[in-house]
Structures are given as structure tokens and as C-alpha cells.
C-alpha positions in Angstrom: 5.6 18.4 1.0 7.3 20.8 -1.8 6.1 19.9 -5.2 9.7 20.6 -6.7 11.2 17.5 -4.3 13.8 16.3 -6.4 13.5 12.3 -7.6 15.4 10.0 -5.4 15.6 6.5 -5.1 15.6 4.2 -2.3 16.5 0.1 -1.4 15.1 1.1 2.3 17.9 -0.2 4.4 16.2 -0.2 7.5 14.2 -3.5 6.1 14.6 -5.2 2.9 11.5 -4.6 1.5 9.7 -7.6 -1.7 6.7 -7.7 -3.4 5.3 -11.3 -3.7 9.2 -12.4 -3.2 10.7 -9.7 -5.5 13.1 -7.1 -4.3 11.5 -3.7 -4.7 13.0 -0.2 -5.5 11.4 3.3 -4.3 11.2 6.2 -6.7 9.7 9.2 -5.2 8.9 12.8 -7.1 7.1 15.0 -9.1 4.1 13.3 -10.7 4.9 14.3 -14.2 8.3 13.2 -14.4 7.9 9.4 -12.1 7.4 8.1 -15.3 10.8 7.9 -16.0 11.2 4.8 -13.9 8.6 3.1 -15.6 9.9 0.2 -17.9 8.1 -0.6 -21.2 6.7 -3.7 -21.8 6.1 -6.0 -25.0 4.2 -9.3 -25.6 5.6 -12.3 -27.8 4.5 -15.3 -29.2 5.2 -18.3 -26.9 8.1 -20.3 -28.5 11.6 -21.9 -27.3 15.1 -21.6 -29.3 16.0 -25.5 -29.0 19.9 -26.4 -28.6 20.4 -27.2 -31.9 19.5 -23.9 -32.7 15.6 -24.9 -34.3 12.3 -23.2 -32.7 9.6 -25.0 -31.7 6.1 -24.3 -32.4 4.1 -21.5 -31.0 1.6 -22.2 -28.0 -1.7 -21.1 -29.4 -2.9 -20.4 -25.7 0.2 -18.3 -24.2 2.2 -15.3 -25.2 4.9 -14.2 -23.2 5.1 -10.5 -21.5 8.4 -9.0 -22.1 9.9 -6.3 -20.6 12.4 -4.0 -22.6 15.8 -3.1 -22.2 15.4 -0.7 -19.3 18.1 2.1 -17.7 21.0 0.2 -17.4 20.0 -2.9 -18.8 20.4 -3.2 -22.3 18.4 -6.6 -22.5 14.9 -7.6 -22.7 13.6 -9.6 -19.8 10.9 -12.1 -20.2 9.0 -11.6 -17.0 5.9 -13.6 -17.3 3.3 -16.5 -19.4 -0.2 -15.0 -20.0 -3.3 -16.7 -21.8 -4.4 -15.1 -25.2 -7.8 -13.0 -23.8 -5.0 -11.5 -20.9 -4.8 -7.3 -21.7 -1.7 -6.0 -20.9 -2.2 -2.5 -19.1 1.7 -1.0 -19.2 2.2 0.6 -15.7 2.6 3.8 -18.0 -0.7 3.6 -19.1 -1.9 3.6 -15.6 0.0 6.6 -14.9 -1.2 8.8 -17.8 -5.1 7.8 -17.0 -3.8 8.6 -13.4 -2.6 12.7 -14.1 -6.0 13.0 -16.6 -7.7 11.9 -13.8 -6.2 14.8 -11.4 -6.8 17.1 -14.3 -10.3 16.1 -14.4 -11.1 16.5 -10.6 -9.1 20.1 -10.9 -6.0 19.1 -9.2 -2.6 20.0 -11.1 -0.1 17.2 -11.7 2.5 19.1 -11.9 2.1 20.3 -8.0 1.4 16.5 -6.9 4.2 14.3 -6.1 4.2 10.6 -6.1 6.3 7.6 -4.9 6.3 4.7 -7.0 7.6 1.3 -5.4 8.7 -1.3 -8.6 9.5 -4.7 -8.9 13.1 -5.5 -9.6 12.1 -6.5 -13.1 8.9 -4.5 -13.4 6.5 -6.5 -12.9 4.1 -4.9 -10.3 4.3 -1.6 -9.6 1.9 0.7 -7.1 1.9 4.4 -7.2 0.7 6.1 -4.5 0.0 10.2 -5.4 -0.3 12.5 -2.8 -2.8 15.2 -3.1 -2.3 18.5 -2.7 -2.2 19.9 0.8 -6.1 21.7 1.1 -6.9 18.4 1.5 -4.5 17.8 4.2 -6.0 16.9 8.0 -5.0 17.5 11.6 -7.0 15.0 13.8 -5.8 17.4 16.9 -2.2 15.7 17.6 0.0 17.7 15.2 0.5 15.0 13.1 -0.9 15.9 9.9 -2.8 13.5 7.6 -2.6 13.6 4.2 -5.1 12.3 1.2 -3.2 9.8 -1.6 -4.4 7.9 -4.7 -2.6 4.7 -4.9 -2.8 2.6 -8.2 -1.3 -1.0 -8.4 -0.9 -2.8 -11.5 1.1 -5.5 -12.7 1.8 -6.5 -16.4 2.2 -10.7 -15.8 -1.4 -10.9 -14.3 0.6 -11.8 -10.9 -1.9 -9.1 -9.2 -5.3 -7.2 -10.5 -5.7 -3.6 -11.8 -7.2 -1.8 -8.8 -6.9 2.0 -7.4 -8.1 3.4 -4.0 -7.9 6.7 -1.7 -6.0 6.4 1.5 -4.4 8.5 4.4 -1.0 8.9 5.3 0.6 10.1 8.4 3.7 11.8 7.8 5.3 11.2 10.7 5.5 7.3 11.0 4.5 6.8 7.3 1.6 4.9 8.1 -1.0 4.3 5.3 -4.5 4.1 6.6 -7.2 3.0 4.1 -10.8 4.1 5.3 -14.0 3.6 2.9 -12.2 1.1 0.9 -15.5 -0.1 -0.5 -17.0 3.5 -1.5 -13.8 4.9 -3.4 -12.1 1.6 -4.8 -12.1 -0.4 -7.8 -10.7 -3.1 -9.0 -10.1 -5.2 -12.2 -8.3 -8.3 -13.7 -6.8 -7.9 -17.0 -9.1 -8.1 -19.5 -10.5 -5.0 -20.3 -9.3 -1.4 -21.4 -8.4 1.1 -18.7 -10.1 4.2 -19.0 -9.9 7.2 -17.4 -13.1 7.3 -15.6 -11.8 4.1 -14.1 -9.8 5.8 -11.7 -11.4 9.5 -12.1 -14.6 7.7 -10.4 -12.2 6.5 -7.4 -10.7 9.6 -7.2 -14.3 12.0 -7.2 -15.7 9.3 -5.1 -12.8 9.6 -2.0 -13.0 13.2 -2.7 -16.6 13.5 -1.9 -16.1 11.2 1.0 -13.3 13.1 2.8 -15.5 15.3 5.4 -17.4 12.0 6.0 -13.8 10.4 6.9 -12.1 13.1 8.9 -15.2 13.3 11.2 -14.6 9.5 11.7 -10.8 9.8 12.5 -12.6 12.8 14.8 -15.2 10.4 16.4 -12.0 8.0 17.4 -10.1 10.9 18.9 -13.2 11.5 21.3 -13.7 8.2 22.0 -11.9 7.3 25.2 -9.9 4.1 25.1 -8.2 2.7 28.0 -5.7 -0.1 28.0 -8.0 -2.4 29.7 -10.7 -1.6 27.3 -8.7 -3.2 24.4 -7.0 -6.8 26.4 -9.9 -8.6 25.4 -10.0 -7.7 21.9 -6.1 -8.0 21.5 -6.0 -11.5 22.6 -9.3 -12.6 21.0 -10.1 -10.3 17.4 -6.8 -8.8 16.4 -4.8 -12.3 17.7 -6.9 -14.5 15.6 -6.7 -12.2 11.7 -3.1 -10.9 12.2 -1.3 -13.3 14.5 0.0 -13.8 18.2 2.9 -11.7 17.4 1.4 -8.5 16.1 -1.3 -8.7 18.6 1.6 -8.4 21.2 2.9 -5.5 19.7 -0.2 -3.8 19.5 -0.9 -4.2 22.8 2.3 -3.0 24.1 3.4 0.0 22.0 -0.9 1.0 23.4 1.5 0.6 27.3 4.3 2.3 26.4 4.6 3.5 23.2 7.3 1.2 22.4 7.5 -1.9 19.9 8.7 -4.8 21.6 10.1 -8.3 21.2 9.0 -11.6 22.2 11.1 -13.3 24.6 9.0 -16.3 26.4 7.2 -19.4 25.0 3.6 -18.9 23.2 2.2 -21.9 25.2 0.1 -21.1 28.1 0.3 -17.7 27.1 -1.7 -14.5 25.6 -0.6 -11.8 23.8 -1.4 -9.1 26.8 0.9 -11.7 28.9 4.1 -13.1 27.2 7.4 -11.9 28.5 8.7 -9.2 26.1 11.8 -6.8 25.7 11.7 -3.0 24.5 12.2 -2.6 21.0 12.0 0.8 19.1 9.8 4.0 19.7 6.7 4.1 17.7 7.1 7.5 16.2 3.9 9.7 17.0 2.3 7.1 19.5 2.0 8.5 23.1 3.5 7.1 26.1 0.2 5.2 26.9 -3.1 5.4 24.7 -5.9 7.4 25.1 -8.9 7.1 22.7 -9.6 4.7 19.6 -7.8 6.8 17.0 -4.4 6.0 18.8 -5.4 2.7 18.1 -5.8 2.7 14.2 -2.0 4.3 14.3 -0.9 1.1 15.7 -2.5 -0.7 13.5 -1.0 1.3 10.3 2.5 1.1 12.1 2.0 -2.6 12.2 0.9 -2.8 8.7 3.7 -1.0 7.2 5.8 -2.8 9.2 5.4 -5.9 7.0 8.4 -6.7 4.3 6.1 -7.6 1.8 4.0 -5.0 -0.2 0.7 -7.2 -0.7 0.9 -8.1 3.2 1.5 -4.4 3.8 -2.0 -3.5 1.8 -3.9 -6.6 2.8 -3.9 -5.7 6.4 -4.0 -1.7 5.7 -7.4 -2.6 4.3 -8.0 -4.5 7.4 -7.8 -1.8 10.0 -11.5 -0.3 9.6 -13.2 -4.2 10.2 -10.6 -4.5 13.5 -11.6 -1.0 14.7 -15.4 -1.9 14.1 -14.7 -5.1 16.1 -12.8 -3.0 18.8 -15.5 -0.1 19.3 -18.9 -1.8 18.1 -18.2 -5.8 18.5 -19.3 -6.0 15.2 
């Protein structure tokens, strides 16, 4: 991924994409200059302009986040109610502890690029930076993996502060999230960010990285049939992400196609219910092999949901379902 990529935005056509019901827009390029799609934010005192023209009295309990005239919108937005003890963290903020904490861990912002994906009115935003490509990984299938720090925020106390390491496979843009628990952290707003807030994430997923390409390693050697996985489609994954995602799983692991559901649900399982071909799972092979094919389903299914929080709920999901699927745990 060149680190000169110019910045370009995106409204996804293939799906519209929302965040908690809010349209979202994509930004994606160099680290040091994403911040320039970053609104700024202000908080007010909680009052209402009456129709005759009068104010009424300030809530003592609630201020009101306001987001600045931003781009081409010359008008401030109010975009949210917060208690008194809420601390704002402006999504700029979180990006300039972000690039100390790269600085800190020797990796050079200015060679990193990011993609930030916004709120329509800047509410929540996540930034996901990829690191640079030594730390890159080849499980054996040419599809290269590569190493991200992603940071979500919001400013109306909608969603917590919190920051992770992830994978991401280039060639179907899955996101993968392994040791969630060893390189995460997360916060609501009521304290300061600091750097070593994220600089602790980021030194801890970096440590962790041999530990987590010898897992994706253990799943490529672990042969997995399509029988071995019926039961646990129609039982585990059926019963945390649904009847219809279990039936995609299960199918794109037979033919490396998504599919549709065509029959009734009653009297029927996932591995059962009449289907129709949908698209080509990109980087899936024509039937699966071992366990790591199956986490790439799973990624593809999890980016495959419209709304952002759904997309990182189940990401986070995968390691438990792949525990379930090889150990019964």
C-alpha cells in the first residue's frame, strides 16, 4: 500500500453503509493529513431560544455538544445532550495521541496511511491505521495480511473510547480481530486520553504478533472438511449470528459462493434450506480446506453488515466461534 495514496472519499455504493442509523462517509490517506476530515467540536450550556424570542434557564445537569461549521457547512450543528462529569475527547485528539503513539513504538506516520469512516454529522468516528508493511503476513495463500490500529470515539457519549489491533485481508477487506483482550482498551468519557492509552494497545499487539500469525498458521494446518463444520453451523454459529448468516457460512465453505435464501425457515436448518447463488467470495476457494478458510468467512460475513457497530461486534466474535468450532469450548 503506497504511503503517498492520494485522499479520496467514498459513500460505498455497493451498500449504503450507517453507524447506529447514521449515514457514514469514508476518507482514506496519509496519516498526517486524515485530519482534515475531522470536524471540531464545542460544548454549550443547555438552554432553548423560546418563540417569543426569551431564553429559558440553563439545565444545571446537561450541556450540549456542538459540532462547528465544517467544510461546506457554514453552520454549527448541535449533535448531542451530555451530563456535566461527561469529557469530551475531539476525534482530533484521538488522532494526535494516535501518530505519538506510532512515534513512540518507532513507526513513522508519515509512511502509514489510514481510513477514517465519519458520521454524517461527526458524531462517531473510527480510524483504522495500517501499519507499515514489515509487519505484513502471508498465511501461505497469497493473500497478504496486514496489521491495523483502529480507534473509535464518539463526542455525544453515543459509543465509548476504545482502541484495538486487528488484521486485514486485502483482498476481500475483511477485518479479523485476534487477542482482542491482550491488546485492547476501552473507556467511557470521563477521563483524559493519554498517549500511553493507546501506545500500551499498540506495544501490546505488537509484541503479540508472532503469537498471532502462528495461530492463523495452526488454522491453515488444521484440516477442516465440510462435514466437520454442519453441526456447528446449525447449532454455535446459528444460534449468536442468526439462521441467515449461518446459511451463508455454510455455503460459500461448498462453493465459494454467497448465496440467497429461497425456501421457508420452518422445518429447516441452515446446512438444508433451498438457496440460490449469489456473489463470489473473493479469496475463498471453491470448497474449504482447513479452519483458517473458515475465519475468512466469518470476516466476509462481518463486513458484510450495513452497520459499523454490527460490523465490529461480530469481528470481535470470530475468535469465541472458531474456539467453539475447533475445541467445543
Amino acid at each position: 500500500m503506497a504511503a503517498n495514496a492520494q485522499m479520496n472519499s467514498s459513500n460505498n455504493n455497493r451498500k449504503s453503509r450507517k453507524w447506529l442509523n447514521s449515514p457514514i462517509m469514508v476518507y482514506k490517506g496519509l496519516t498526517i493529513s486524515i485530519g482534515e476530515y475531522l470536524p471540531d467540536f464545542e460544548r454549550r450550556s443547555f438552554n432553548l431560544h423560546m418563540p417569543d424570542g426569551n431564553l429559558t434557564s440553563i439545565n444545571p445537569n446537561l450541556d450540549i455538544i456542538v459540532r462547528k461549521p465544517y467544510r461546506d457547512d457554514s453552520h454549527p450543528v448541535p449533535i448531542g445532550l451530555v451530563s456535566k462529569d461527561y469529557r469530551l475527547i475531539p476525534h482530533r485528539e484521538v488522532l494526535n495521541v494516535a501518530i505519538d503513539a506510532l512515534k513512540a513504538n518507532g513507526i513513522d506516520p508519515a509512511q502509514t496511511i489510514s481510513e477514517l469512516s465519519i458520521t454524517q454529522f461527526g458524531e462517531r468516528m473510527t480510524m483504522s491505521t495500517y501499519l507499515p508493511e514489515r509487519y505484513n503476513f502471508d498465511p501461505g495463500d497469497g493473500h497478504e495480511l496486514a496489521m491495523r490500529l483502529e480507534c473509535f470515539n464518539s463526542v455525544d457519549g453515543s459509543c465509548r473510547f476504545k482502541v484495538f489491533m486487528g488484521w486485514f485481508r486485502f483482498v476481500c477487506s475483511n477485518g479479523l480481530v485476534l487477542g482482542v483482550k491482550k491488546s485492547a482498551f476501552e473507556r467511557r468519557h470521563l477521563n483524559s486520553l493519554t498517549i500511553d492509552d493507546i501506545r500500551s494497545v499498540l506495544e501490546n499487539g505488537l509484541s503479540n504478533i508472532e503469537e498471532e500469525q502462528g495461530q492463523f498458521t495452526a488454522w491453515k494446518a488444521r484440516s477442516t472438511k465440510l462435514d466437520d463444520i454442519v453441526e456447528w453451523v446449525n447449532d454455535d454459529l446459528r444460534q449468536i449470528w442468526g439462521f441467515k448468516a449461518a446459511t451463508r457460512a455454510y455455503h460459500i465453505a461448498r462453493s465459494g459462493y454467497d448465496v440467497k435464501i429461497k425456501g421457508p425457515h420452518k422445518g429447516e436448518r441452515p446446512t438444508t434450506i433451498l438457496t440460490e447463488s449469489a456473489e463470489r467470495v473473493p479469496g475463498t476457494p471453491n470448497k474449504i480446506g482447513n479452519a483458517y478458510d473458515i475465519s475468512q468467512i466469518l470476516a466476509w460475513l462481518a463486513k458484510e453488515r450495513n452497520d459499523l457497530q454490527e460490523q465490529q461486534d461480530w469481528r470481535e466474535q470470530i475468535p469465541d466461534l472458531m474456539n467453539k468450532l475447533i475445541y467445543n469450548e
